[in-house]
N, C-alpha and C positions, 0 to 999 in steps of 0.2 A: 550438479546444480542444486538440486534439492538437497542432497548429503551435507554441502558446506552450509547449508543457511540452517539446517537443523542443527550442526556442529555450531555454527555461531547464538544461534540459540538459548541454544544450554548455556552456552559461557554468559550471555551477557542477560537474561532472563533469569531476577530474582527475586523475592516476595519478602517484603516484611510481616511481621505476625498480623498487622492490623488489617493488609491490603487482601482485597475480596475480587481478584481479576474476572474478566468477561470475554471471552474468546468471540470473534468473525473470524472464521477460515475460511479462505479462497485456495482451492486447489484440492484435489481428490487426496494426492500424496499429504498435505497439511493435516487434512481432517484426521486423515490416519491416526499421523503422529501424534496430535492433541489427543484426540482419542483412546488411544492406547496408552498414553502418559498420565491421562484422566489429574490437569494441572489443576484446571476451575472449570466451571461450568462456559459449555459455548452458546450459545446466545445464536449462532445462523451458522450455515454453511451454506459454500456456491462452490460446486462440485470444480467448475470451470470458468477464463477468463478468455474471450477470444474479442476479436472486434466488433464481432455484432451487439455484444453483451456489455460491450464496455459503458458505456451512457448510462445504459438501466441500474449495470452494477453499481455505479457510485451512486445515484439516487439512491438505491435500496439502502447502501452503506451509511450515508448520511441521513438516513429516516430511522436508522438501529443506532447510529450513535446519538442523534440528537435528541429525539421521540422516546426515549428509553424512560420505561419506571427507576432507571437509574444514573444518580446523577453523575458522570465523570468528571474527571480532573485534568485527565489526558488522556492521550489515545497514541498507542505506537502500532509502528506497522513496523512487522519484519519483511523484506524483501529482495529480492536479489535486484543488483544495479548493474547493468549492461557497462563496466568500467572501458570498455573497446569491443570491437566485434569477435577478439578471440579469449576476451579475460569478463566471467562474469562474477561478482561480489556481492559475497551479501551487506544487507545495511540492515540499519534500523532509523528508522523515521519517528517520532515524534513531534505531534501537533498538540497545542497546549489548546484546549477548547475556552472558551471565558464566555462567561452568560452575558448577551447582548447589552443585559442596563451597566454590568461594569463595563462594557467599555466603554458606554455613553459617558457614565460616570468620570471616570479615567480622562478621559477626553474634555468634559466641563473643566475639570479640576485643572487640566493643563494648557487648557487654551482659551480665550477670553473671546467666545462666541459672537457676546453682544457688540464687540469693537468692529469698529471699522474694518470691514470683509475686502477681501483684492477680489474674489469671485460674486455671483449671483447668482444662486442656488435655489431651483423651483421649488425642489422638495426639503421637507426638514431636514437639519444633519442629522437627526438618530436615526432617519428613517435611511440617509446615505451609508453609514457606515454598519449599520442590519447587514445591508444588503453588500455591503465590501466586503463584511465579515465571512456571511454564506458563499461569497464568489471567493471567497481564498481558500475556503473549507472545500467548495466540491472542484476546486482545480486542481489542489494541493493532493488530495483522493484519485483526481483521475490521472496524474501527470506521472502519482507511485504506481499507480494498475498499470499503467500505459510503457512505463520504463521497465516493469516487471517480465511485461508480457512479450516484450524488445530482447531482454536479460534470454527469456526462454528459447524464443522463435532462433537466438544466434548461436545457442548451447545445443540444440536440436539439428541447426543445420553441420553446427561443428563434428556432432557423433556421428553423420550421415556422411558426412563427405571422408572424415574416418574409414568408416566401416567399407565406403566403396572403393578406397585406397588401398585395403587392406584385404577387401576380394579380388581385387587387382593383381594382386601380388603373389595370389593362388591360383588364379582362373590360368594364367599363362602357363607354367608347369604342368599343371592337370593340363591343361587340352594339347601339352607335347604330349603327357603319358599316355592320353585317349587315340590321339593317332596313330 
């Protein structure tokens, strides 16, 4: 599991001279890697991801990308994707961040507000689309945590049901020869 998503990594993980990367690792085995690769500076690490931790984890995660002395552009998540319960693949995710007033902007500019509305809207629309913006950012965050931690728990139960297949196939011979 971890092996292929490091292997996918490398290949698709690359820096132009001007680009200054900022690591969040999730996962003891990650940090390692980063660590030992010493690619850029890591900015947090969260040794573990289970379900009790999952809610808190993407707040944290979206108060370090967003709250940062630094401004991003984007933000990729490498991650393994549960492709079926016996095939797990790594991905890479990319979410493009846009600072709130452009999208208000963006939004002025392509749709003509002050016309005749089909809805009635209590709140203003920049203040609607703020908050569209933050609900696609911490779903989009907990849906890659949430498929990851899926990816793991069926690559886990895969090596187990393995291993006990595989003592299986020894326990019987031995306990003739024990007799």
């Amino acid at each position: 599991l971890n092996t292929n998503l490091f292997k996918y990594f490398e290949q698709s993980f690359y820096l132009e001279p001007h680009q200054k990367p900022s690591f969040i690792v999730v996962g003891s085995k990650g940090i390692t890697y980063i660590r030992d690769r010493q690619l850029a500076t890591i900015v947090a690490v969260y040794p573990e991801v289970n379900s009790s931790n999952l809610f808190a984890l993407t707040e944290e995660l979206i108060v370090k990308i967003l709250f940062s002395n630094k401004e991003y552009t984007s933000v990729s998540f490498f991650s393994n994707d549960a492709h079926s319960f016996f095939a797990q693949r790594p991905m890479k995710t990319k979410i493009l961040l846009l600072p709130v007033t452009q999208i208000k902007n963006n939004y002025n500019d392509n749709f003509d507000i002050d016309a005749e509305p089909d809805l009635i809207w209590e709140q203003k629309t920049g203040d609607v689309l703020d908050r569209l913006a933050m609900r696609y950012l911490h779903d989009s965050i907990l849906q890659l945590l949430f498929v990851s931690m899926r990816a793991q728990q069926s690559a886990l139960f895969l090596a187990m049901y393995n291993s006990t297949n595989n003592a299986e196939k020894y326990l019987e011979p031995l306990i003739l020869q024990f007799n």
